[in-house]
N, C-alpha and C positions, 0 to 999 in steps of 0.2 A: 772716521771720516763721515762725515752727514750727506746724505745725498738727498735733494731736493727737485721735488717734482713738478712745476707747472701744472697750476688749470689748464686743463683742453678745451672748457668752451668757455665763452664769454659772452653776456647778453647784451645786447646793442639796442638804446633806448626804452630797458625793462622790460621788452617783450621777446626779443626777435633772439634767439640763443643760437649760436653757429659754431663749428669749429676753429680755434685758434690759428687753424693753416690753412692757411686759403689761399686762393689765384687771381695774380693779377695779370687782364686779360689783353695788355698793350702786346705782345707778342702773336697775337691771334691776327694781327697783317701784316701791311708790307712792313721793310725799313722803317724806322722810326716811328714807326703809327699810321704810316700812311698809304693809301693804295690797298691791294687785294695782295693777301698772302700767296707764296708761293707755291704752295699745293694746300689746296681746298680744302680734300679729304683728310690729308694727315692732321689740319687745325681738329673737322669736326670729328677724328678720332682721340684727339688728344684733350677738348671739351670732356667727351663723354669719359676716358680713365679718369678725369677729376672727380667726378661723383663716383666711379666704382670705386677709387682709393680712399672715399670718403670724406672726398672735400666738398663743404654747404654753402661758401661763400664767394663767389666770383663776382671781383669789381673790374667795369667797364667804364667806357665814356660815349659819348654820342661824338666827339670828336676823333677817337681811334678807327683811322678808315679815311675821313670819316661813315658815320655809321655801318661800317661793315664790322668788326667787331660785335655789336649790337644782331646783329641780324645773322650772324654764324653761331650764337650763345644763343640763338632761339631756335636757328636749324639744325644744332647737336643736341638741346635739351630740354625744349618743350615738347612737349607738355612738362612741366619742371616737377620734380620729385616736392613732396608736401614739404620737409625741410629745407629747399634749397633755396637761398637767397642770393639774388642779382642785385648787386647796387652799382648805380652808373652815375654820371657827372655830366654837370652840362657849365658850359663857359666859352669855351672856346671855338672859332671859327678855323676853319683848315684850310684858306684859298692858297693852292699851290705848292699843300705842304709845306705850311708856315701855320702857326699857333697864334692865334690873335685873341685878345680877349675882348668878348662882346656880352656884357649880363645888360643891353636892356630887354625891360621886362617882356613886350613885345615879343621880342626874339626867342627869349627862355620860354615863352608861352611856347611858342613854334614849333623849340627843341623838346621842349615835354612830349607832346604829342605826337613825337615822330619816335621819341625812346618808346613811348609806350604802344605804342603800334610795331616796331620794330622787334620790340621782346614781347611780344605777345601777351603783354598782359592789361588790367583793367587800374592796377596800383604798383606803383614803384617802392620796393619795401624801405630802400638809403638812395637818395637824391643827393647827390652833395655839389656845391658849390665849385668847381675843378680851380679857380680863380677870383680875386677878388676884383673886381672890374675898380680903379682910383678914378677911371670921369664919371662914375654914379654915386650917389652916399650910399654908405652900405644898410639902412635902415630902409630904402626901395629897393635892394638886391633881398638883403632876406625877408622885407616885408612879399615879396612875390613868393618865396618859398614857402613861408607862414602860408597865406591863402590858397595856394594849392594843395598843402598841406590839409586846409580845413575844408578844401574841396575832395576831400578823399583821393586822391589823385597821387602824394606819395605818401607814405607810413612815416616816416623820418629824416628830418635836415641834415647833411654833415656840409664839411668844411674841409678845403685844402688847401697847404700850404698858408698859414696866414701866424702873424705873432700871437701874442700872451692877449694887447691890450684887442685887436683886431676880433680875437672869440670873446673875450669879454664882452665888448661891443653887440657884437650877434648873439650873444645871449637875454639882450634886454630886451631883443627884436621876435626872439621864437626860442625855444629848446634845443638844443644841438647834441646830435646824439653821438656825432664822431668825427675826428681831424685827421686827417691824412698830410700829413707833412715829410717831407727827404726825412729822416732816419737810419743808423745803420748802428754797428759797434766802434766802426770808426770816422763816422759821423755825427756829434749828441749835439750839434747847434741848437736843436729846438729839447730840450733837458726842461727848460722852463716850463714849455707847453705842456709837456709829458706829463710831468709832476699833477698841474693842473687839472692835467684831463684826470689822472688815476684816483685824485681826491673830487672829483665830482661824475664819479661815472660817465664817464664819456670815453667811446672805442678810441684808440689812437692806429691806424693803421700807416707803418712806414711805408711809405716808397723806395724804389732803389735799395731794397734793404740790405744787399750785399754790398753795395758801393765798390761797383768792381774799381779795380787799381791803384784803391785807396790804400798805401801798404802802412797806415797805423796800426799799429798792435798786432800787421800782418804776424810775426815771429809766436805773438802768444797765443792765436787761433792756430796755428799748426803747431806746435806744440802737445794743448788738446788735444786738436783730432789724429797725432801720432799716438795717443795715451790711450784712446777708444777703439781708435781703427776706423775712424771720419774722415771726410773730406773737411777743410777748414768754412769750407761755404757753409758746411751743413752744422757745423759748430758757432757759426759767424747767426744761422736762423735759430739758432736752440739757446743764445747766448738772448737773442731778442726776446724770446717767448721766456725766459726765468728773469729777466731785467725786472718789466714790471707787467701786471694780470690783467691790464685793462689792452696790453697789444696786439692785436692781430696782426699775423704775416703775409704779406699779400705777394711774395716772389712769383715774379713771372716766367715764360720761358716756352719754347715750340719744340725742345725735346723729351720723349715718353721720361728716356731715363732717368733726365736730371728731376723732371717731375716725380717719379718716385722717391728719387734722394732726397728732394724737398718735405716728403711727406714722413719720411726716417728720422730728420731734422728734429719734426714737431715730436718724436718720441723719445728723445734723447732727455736723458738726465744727468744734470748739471750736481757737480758736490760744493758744497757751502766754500772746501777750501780752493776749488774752480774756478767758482764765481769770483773770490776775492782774488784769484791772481789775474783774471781778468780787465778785472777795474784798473 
C-alpha cells in the first residue's frame, strides 16, 4: 500500500509561501458574517491559537462584520509575525445584513483604504476580488486592481467565485495569483477551474470546504475516518489537500477544538489505494 503525502506549503504568486491549512476568518462575527461576534475575547483568543498551531494564512473580507473581522485580525495579531499572511476581499456591501455587490472603482478605492488601515498595514499581500460585479466590464474591475497593484498598495490579485472563461478574461487584464471558489469532496462544480489554476500556478482556495449536509460520498469519508481514527470532516480537509498541490484550506470556525482538529486534518496521510476509493 503506498501512502502519499501532500505538499504543506504552497507559494502564492512565486513569492508569498504559507502553509496549506489555513483560516477562514468569516466566523470571527456575528451570524452570517454580520454584526459583532458574541464574545470578543474568545474570537481574539482563537486568532492568536491560529499562528501558535502554525497557521501563516488567514483570509478575510472588509465585508465580514462588516469590517469587524478586519479590525479583530489586527487586535489579535499585529504587529503580524514576519510569515504571516492576511488576505482580504473587497466587493461586497453589507446594508442590513444583505451582500450586495458594488466593484465600482470609486468605492473599491474607499474599501482599500479602510482594509488597509483596519489591518494595520501599509500593503495587502492577496487582495481579491470577493465578486464579480455584471453592471461593470470586468477590464475596469481588474484594470483598478492592476493599478493599485502598481501603486504598491497590494502584493497580489485573486479572484472569487467566477468560471473558466471569467479568469481567462482577468488574466489579459493583470496576473492572478488565486481563485477562491465553493469547493468541497462533494462538491467538484468548479473541477474545470481547478484544473486550470493547478496547470498555471495559481492558489485555488475552497470555500465552504466541508459542505456541511452535503451527504455525497458522505458513507466513503466515514469509512476512512473509521480506518485512522478521524473525524470524517477531518478526512473530508485531508482528501482536499492530496486532490491537487496548488489547494489551500481555508476552513473556518469559532471553536479552539475543532481548530485543532482542522490542523490534524493537514497532517493526515492519504494511501494511493484511499485516494482511488475515494474518487
Amino acid at each position: 500500500m503506498k501512502t502519499i503525502t501532500q505538499n504543506k506549503t504552497y507559494t502564492i504568486g512565486g513569492d508569498i509561501t504559507v502553509n496549506r491549512l489555513g483560516y477562514g476568518a468569516l466566523k470571527t462575527t456575528g451570524s452570517g458574517g454580520y454584526g459583532h461576534p458574541d464574545n470578543k475575547e474568545k474570537v481574539i483568543q482563537l486568532l492568536q491559537k491560529t499562528i501558535d498551531l502554525g497557521i501563516n494564512f488567514i483570509d478575510t473580507a472588509d465585508s465580514y462584520g462588516p469590517y469587524i473581522s478586519e479590525e479583530l485580525i489586527a487586535e489579535a495579531l499585529h504587529p503580524y509575525k514576519k510569515d504571516t499572511i492576511i488576505a482580504t476581499k473587497v466587493g461586497y456591501e453589507r446594508p442590513n445584513g444583505n451582500w450586495i455587490i458594488n466593484n465600482d472603482p470609486k468605492r473599491m478605492r474607499k474599501a482599500l483604504e479602510g482594509s488597509l488601515k483596519r489591518l494595520k498595514v501599509e500593503q495587502i499581500d492577496l487582495y481579491q476580488l470577493h465578486r464579480i460585479d455584471p453592471s461593470i466590464p470586468l477590464s475596469e474591475q481588474i484594470g483598478f486592481l492592476a493599478d493599485i497593484q502598481q501603486e504598491g498598495l497590494i502584493r497580489h490579485i485573486g479572484l472569487s467565485e467566477v468560471n473558466l472563461q471569467q479568469l481567462q478574461e482577468a488574466m489579459t487584464y493583470a496576473p492572478i495569483a488565486s481563485v477562491q471558489n465553493q469547493y468541497s469532496y462533494g462538491n467538484r462544480k468548479w473541477e474545470d477551474v481547478l484544473e486550470f489554476t493547478a496547470q498555471h500556478n495559481i492558489a485555488f482556495l475552497p470555500w465552504y470546504p466541508l459542505d456541511a449536509g452535503n451527504i455525497y460520498g458522505k458513507q466513503k469519508l466515514e469509512t476512512i475516518a473509521k480506518k485512522y481514527g478521524f473525524s470524517s470532516h477531518q478526512i473530508a480537509l485531508a482528501w482536499l489537500l492530496h486532490h491537487s498541490d496548488n489547494i489551500i484550506v481555508i476552513p473556518g470556525t469559532s471553536n479552539p477544538m475543532h481548530l485543532e482538529e482542522n490542523v490534524v486534518a493537514g497532517q493526515i496521510p492519504l494511501s494511493s489505494e484511499d485516494l482511488a476509493y475515494l474518487e
